[in-house]
C-alpha positions in Angstrom: 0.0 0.0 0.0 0.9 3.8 -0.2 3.3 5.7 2.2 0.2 7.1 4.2 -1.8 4.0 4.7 1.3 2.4 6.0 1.9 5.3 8.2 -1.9 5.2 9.5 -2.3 1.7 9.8 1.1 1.8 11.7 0.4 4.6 13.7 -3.1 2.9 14.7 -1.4 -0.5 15.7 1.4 1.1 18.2 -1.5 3.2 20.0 -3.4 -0.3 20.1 -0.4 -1.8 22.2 1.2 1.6 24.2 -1.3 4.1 23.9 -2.5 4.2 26.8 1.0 4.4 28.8 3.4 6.4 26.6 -0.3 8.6 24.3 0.9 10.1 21.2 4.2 8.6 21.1 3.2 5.1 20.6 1.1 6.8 17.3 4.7 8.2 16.4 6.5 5.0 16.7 4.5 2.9 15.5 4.5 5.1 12.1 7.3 4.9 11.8 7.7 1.6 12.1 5.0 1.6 9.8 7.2 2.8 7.1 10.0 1.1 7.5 9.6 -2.2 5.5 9.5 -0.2 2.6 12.6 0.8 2.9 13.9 -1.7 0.2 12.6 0.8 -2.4 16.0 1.9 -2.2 17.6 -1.4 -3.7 16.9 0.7 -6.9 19.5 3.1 -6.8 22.1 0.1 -5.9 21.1 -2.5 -8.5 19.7 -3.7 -11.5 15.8 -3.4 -12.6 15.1 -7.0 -12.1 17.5 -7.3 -8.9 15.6 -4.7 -7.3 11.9 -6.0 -8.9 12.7 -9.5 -6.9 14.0 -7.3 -3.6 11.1 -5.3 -3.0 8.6 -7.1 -0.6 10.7 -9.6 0.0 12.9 -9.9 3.5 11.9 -6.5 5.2 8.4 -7.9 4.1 8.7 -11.1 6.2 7.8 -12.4 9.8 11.6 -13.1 10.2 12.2 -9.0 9.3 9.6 -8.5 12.2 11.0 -10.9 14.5 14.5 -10.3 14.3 14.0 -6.4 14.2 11.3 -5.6 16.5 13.5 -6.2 20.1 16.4 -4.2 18.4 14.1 -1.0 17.8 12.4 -1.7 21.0 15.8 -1.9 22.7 17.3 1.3 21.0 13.7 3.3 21.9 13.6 1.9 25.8 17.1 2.8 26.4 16.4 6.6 25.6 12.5 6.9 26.4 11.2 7.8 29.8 9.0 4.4 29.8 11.6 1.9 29.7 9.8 -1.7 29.3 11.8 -3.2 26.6 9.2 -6.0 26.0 6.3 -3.7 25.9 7.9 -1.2 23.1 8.9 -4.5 21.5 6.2 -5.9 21.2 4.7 -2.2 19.6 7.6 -2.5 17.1 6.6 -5.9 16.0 2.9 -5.4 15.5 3.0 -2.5 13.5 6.3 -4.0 11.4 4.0 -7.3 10.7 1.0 -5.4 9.9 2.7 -3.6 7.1 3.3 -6.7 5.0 0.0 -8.6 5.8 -1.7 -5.7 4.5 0.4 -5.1 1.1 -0.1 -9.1 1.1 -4.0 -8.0 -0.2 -2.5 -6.4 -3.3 -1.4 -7.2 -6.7 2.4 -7.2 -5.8 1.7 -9.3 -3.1 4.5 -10.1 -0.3 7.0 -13.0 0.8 5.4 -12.9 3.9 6.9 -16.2 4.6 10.5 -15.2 3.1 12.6 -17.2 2.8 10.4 -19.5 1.1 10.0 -18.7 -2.7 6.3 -17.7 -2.3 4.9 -14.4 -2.8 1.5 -13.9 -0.8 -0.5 -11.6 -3.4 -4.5 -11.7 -3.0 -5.0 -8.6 -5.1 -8.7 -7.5 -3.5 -7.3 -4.4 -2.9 -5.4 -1.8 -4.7 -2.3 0.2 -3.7 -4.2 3.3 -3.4 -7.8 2.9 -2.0 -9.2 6.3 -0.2 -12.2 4.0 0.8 -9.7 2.2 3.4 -7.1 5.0 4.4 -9.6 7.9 5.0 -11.9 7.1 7.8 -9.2 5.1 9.2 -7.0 8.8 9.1 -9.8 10.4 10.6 -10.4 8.4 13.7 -6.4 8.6 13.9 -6.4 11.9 13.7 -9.6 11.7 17.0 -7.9 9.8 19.1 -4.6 11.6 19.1 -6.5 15.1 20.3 -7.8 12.9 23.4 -6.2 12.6 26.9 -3.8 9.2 27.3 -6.4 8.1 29.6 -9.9 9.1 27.8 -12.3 5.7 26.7 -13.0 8.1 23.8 -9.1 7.6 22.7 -9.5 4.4 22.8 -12.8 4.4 21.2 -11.8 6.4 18.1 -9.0 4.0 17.8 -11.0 1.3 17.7 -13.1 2.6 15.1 -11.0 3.2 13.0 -9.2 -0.2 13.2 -12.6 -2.1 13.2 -13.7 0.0 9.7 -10.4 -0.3 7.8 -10.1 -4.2 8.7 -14.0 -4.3 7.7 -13.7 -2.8 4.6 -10.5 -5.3 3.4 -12.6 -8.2 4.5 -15.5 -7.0 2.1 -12.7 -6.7 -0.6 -12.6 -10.9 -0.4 -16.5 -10.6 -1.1 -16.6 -7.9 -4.0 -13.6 -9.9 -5.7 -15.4 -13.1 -5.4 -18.8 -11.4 -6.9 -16.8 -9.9 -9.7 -15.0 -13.2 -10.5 -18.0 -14.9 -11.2 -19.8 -12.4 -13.7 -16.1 -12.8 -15.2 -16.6 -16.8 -15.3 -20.0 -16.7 -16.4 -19.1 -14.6 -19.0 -16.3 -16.8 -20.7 -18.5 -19.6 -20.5 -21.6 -17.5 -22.5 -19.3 -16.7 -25.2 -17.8 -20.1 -25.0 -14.3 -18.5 -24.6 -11.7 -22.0 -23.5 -9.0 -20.8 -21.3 -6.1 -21.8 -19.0 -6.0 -19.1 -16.4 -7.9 -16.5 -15.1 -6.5 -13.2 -12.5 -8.7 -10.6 -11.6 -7.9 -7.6 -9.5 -9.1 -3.9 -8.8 -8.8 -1.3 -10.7 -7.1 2.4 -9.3 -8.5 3.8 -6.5 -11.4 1.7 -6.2 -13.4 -1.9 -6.0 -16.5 -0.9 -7.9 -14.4 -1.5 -11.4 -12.5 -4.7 -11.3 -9.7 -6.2 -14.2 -9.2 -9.6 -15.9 -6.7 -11.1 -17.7 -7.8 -14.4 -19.0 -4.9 -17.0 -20.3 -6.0 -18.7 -23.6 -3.9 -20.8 -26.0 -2.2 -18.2 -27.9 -3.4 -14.9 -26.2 -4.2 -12.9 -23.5 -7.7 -11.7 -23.1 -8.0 -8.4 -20.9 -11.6 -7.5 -20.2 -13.5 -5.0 -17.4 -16.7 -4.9 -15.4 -18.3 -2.4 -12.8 -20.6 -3.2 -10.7 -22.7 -0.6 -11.9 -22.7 -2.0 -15.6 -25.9 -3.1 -17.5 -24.2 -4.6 -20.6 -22.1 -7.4 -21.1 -18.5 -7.9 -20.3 -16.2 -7.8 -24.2 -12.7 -8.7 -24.4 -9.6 -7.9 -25.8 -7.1 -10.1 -27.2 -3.1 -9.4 -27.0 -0.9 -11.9 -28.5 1.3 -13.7 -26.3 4.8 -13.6 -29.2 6.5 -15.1 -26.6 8.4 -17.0 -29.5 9.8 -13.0 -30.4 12.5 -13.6 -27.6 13.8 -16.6 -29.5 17.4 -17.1 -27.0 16.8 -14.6 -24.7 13.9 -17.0 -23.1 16.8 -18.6 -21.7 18.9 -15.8 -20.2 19.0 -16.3 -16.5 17.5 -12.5 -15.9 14.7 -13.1 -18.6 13.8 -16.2 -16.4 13.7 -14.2 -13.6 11.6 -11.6 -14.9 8.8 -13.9 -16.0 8.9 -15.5 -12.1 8.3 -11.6 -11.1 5.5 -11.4 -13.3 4.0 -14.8 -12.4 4.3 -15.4 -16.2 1.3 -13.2 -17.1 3.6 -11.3 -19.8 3.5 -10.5 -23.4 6.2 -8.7 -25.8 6.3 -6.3 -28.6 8.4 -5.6 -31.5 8.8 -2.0 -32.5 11.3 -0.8 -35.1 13.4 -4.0 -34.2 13.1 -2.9 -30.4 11.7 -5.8 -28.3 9.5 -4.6 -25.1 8.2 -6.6 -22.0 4.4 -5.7 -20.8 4.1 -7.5 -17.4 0.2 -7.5 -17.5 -0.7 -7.9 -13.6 -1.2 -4.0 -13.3 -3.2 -3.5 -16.7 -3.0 -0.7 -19.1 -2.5 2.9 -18.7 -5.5 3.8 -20.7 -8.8 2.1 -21.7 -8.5 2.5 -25.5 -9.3 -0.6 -27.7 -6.1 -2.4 -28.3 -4.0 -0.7 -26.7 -0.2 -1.3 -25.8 0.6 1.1 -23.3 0.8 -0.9 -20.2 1.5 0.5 -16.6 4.7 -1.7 -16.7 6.6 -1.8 -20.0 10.3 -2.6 -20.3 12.5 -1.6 -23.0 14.7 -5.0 -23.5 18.2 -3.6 -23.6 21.0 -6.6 -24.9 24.2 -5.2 -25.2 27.2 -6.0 -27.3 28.6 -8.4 -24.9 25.3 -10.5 -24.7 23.6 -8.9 -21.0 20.1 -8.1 -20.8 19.1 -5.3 -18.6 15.1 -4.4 -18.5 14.6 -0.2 -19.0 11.5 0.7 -17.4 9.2 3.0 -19.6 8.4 5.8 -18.3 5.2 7.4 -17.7 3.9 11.2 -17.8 1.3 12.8 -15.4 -0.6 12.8 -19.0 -0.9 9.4 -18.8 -2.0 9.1 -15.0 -4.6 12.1 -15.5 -6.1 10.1 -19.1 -6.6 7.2 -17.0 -8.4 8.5 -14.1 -10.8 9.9 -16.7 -11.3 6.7 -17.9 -11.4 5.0 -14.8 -14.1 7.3 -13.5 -16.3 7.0 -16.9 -15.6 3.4 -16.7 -16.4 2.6 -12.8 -20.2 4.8 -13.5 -21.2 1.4 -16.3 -21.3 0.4 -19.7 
């Protein structure tokens, strides 16, 4: 999830566990700790695209991370903080580390919760950005630090605000289960055979929901709102996995299809090869369209290693698709 949600959802946990010995600094600590898993965004500036891809969410995203870390932070803050119970501030430290990853385990990217076992926990019933689940929770956050250390209403607002948020990713499970049958039912009506089928929400919401259905030689990518009164339509993008020829078995090409749980196609322009990783859709709801959120330029160099350039995107891009996604999300 985002930087704030982190921050809240930390922030909410450490007053859970200390707020009502140490007040308002048990909400700063345990923000903090909030953020700090996410840390390993910097692996960015000290590697290479695919290094760093397989890096983030993956130790400082674990139970070992929070085990192993939690007594040292809760050490370092008890030996300089009036309130001096190591286990208590450990124990802060570890709920609102372990927090962080079982929540960013409800998203597309998923987490290696269980690092380090190769397995990334990814439900994708939620996406990285959802005001829905960060507001309220900010606003009975931002309640319950304006009340005494010792006020039942601090507690109260706190309570709220953990009991809505957890609520609302709970109802996630549902709305992703309704919109994967309509999905199903779908495929079978236009007696569509395929392999595989992800779905997962769209931007900023879970009204509009995204699948992309494995068939023999394609992709299918199709949409549906909860508010639609047609019929769901796909749209088919060629696998051309065959376009890498010997690069399918370059050790960081291998790699790269693990990150993308093989849900992957690649394009050919002007004897350029690109990478679309196809878990986080298109950057635009235009028929056929090949501008994906996560396109990488397929660099091979003269001595024979592959490096994966991410494409950028504009601000034009972002602001096209929340137009879409807002005309989309209101039915078809």
């Amino acid at each position: 999830m985002d930087s704030l949600t982190q921050i809240v959802l930390g922030a909410a946990v450490g007053e859970a566990v200390l707020g009502n010995k140490v007040g308002n600094k048990a909400i700063l600590y345990g923000a903090i700790a909030g953020t700090i898993p996410d840390l390993d965004i910097f692996a960015s500036h000290f590697t290479d695209t695919v290094s760093a891809l397989a890096i983030h969410r993956g130790f400082t995203h674990s139970i070992v991370f929070s085990v192993l870390f939690a007594p040292i932070f809760g050490w370092l803050v008890s030996r300089y903080e009036k309130y001096k119970d190591f286990k208590a501030w450990s124990w802060l430290f570890f709920w609102a580390l372990i927090t962080h990853p079982i929540l960013d385990a409800h998203t597309t990217w998923g987490t290696q919760l269980f690092w380090p076992l190769d397995i990334r926990l990814a439900f994708k019933t939620i996406f990285v950005i959802d005001p829905l689940y960060t507001l309220p929770f900010l606003v009975f956050l931002i309640l319950t630090m304006f009340q005494k250390r010792t006020s039942k209403k601090r507690k109260l607002y706190n309570g709220i605000g953990l009991t809505i948020s957890t609520a609302y990713l709970a109802l996630t499970f549902v709305l992703k289960d309704a919109a994967l049958n309509h999905f199903e039912s779908a495929l079978q009506t236009q007696d569509i055979n395929y392999q595989e089928i992800d779905i997962r929400p769209s931007p900023l919401n879970t009204i509009l929901w995204n699948a992309n259905v494995e068939t023999k030689e394609a992709y299918l990518l199709g949409d549906y709102s909860f508010f639609d009164t047609k019929g769901i339509t796909f749209e088919s993008y060629p696998k051309n996995h065959e376009l890498l020829g010997k690069l399918i078995e370059n050790e960081k090409v291998k790699r790269m299809i693990a990150i993308s749980e093989g849900w992957y196609t690649i394009n050919k322009i002007d004897d350029k090869l690109y990478y679309n990783d196809l878990r986080f859709g298109l950057l635009n709801m235009e028929s056929q369209s090949q501008n994906f959120v996560f396109k990488y330029f397929i660099d091979v160099d003269a001595s024979g290693n592959v490096n994966f350039i991410e494409q950028e995107k504009t601000q034009r891009d972002g602001k096209k698709l929340m137009q879409d996604l807002w005309e989309r999300i209101k039915g078809n």
